[in-house]
N, C-alpha and C positions, 0 to 999 in steps of 0.2 A: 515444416518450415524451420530453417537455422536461422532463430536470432541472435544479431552481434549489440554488441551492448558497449556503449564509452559513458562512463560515468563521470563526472569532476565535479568536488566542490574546492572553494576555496575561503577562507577564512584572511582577512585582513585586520590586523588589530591598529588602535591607535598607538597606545605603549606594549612593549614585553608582557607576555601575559603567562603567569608561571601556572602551576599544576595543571594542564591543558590535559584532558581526557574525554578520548571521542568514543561510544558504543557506536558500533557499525553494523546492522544487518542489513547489507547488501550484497550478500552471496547465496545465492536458490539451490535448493535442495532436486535431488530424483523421486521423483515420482512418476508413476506409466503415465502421465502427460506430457513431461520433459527428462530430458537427459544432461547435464552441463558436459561440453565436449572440454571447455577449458575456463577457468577462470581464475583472474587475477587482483587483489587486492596491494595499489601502492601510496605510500607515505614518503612525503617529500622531507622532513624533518627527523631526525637521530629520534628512536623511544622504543618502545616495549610493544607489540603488536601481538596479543594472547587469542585463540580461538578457543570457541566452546559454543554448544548446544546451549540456547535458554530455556525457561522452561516451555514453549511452545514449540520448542522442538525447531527453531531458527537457529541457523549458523549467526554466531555473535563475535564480532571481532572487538575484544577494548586495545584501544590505544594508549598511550600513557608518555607524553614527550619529556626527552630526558632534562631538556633545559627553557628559560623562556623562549617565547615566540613571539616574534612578530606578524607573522604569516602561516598559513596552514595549507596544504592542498594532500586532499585523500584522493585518487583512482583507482575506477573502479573497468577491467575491462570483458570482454569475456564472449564464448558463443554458447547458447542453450538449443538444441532439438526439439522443438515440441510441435507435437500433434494434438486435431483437432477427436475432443473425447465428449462435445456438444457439452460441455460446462462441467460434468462430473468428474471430482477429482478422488483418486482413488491408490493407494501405495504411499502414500504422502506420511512421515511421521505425525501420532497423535499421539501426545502425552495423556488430554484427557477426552472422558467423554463427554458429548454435545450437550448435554443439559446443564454443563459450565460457560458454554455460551447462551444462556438466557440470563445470564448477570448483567447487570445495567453498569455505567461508568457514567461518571462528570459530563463525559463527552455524547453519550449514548442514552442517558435518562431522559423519556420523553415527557411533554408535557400535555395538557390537556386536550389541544388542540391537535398535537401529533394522533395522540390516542385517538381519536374521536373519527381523523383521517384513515388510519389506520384499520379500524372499526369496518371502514365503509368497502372493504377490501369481500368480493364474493364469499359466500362459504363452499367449501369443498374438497378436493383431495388438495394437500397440502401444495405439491409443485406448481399446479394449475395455479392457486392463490399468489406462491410466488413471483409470478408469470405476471401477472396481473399487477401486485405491487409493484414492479420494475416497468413496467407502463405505467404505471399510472405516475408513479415520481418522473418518468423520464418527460411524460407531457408536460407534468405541473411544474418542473423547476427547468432553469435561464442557466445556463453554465454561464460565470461572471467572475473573473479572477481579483476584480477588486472588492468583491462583496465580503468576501470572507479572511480567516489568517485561520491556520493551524491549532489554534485555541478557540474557537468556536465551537458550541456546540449544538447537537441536531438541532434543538428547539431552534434554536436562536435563525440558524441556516432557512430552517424551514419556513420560519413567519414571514421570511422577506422573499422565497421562491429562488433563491440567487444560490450561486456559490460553483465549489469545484469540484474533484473525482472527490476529495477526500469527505466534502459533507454529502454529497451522491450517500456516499458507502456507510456515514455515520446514520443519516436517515433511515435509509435502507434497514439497516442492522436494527435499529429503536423498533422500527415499526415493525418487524418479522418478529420480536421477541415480546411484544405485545399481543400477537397471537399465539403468542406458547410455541414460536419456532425458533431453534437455537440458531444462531446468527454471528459469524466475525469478518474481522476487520483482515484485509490484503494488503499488502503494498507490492509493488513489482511493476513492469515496463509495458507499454503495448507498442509494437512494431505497426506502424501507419503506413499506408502507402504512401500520401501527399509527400510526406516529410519525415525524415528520422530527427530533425532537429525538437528538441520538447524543452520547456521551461522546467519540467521536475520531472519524476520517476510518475508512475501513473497509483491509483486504489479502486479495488471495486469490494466485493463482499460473497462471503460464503454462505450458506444457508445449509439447515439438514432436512431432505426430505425423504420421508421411507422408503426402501428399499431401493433408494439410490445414495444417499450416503451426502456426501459435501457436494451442493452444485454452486457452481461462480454465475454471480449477477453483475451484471456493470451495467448499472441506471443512467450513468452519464453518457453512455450509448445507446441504450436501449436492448442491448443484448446477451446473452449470453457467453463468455470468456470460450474463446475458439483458440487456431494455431498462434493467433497474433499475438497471445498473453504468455507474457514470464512471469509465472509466482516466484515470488522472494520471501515473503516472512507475513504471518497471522497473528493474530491478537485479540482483545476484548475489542479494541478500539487503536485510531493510530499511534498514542502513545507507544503501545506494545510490539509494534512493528514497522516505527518511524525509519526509514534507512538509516538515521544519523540524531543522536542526541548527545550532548556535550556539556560539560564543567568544563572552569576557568577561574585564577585567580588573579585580579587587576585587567590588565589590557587596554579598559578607556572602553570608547566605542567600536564597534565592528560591523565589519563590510563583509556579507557573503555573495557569494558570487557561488551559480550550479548550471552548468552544461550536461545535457542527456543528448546524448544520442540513440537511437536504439529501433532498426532496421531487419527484414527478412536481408541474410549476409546473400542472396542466391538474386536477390530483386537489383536490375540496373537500371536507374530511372532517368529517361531520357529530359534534360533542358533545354 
């Protein structure tokens, strides 16, 4: 499948808001899953636009406007190639090895009752358990967009059963790393049939199980990460691989506004 990808946020400020700096990883890497045939990162305001690897091995764009702003819009546009490799990702840069994803985060520290859930997960060959925990989340939680905000974390997501991809994957990750399996955070797009129109970029999570290496879980599906996923950037947690995080000096209040679109380019859907 060729996925095409239109990304836009935009930024409305109340006043001028001077030192404006945006990190952006939303540009995906090659790996034998994908291939990017083209993409494009643009900045609607005069500034400094630096690339570089972080240290997970994410294409990381800073931004840096050269004067105040009242307004902001980054796009993002692009087509990726990817084939279905049934969740195994494999060529993909790794700064480090897996046993640095069994570190816990703010976002990612479970709590008794995670543990406990977690626990109840069969014993056996590692993947097979994975298998299991990504069922088992997918029955017990409510995808709910008002339950949750980007600063929540697993605990908190889990005691109330709600939430979005992004506590999906934070969960996910807690509980895998509870069983002594190393476990991070995705960010990137899934191409839907229904609709390419999305309220955000999508998250699911990776896992390490032997002698297959990194496999993608998406609980908020229930499945497995096929052609229809674009990996964009890894982490402990979404901190580490949020598309967009930003400084600012003044500006008052602010309005964001984010458009995804993001389609097989080869799919023509009749209305």
């Amino acid at each position: 499948m060729r996925i095409r990808v239109h990304h836009a946020t935009s930024y409305d400020y109340q006043f001028p808001a001077e030192g404006v700096v945006q990190a952006l990883r939303m540009k995906p890497s090659d790996h034998e899953g994908q291939r990017v045939v083209h993409w494009r990162l643009d900045v609607d305001v005069d500034g400094l636009l630096r690339e570089r690897r972080d240290a997970f091995g994410n294409w990381l764009h800073i931004f840096s406007a050269d004067q105040p702003v009242t307004s902001l819009t980054l796009r993002v546009t692009g087509e990726v190639e990817v084939r279905d490799t049934a969740g195994v990702v494999r060529g993909a840069i790794e700064r480090f090895p897996p046993g640095v994803f069994l570190r816990v985060t703010d976002l990612t520290t479970p709590d008794a009752t995670l543990r406990d859930w977690a626990a109840e997960t069969e014993p056996g060959e590692t993947l097979a358990r994975l298998h299991a925990l990504m069922g088992r989340l997918h029955d017990d939680m409510s995808f709910d967009t008002a339950a949750t905000n980007v600063a929540t974390p697993a605990p908190e997501a889990f005691a109330h059963r709600r939430g979005v991809c992004q506590d999906y994957a934070h969960i996910f990750i807690a509980a895998a790393r509870t069983l002594g399996i190393p476990a991070r955070y995705v960010s990137g797009h899934l191409a839907r049939p229904e609709t390419d129109a999305q309220d955000a970029a999508h998250a699911w999570a990776e896992a390490w199980a032997e002698d297959l290496g990194w496999v993608a879980f998406d609980a908020a599906n229930g499945v497995c990460a096929n052609e229809s996923y674009l990996r964009v950037a890894t982490g402990l947690d979404y901190l580490d691989a949020a598309p967009m995080r930003g400084a600012r000096r003044g500006g008052g209040a602010e309005r964001l506004s984010v458009a995804v679109h993001a389609r097989d380019a080869g799919f023509q859907r009749q209305d």
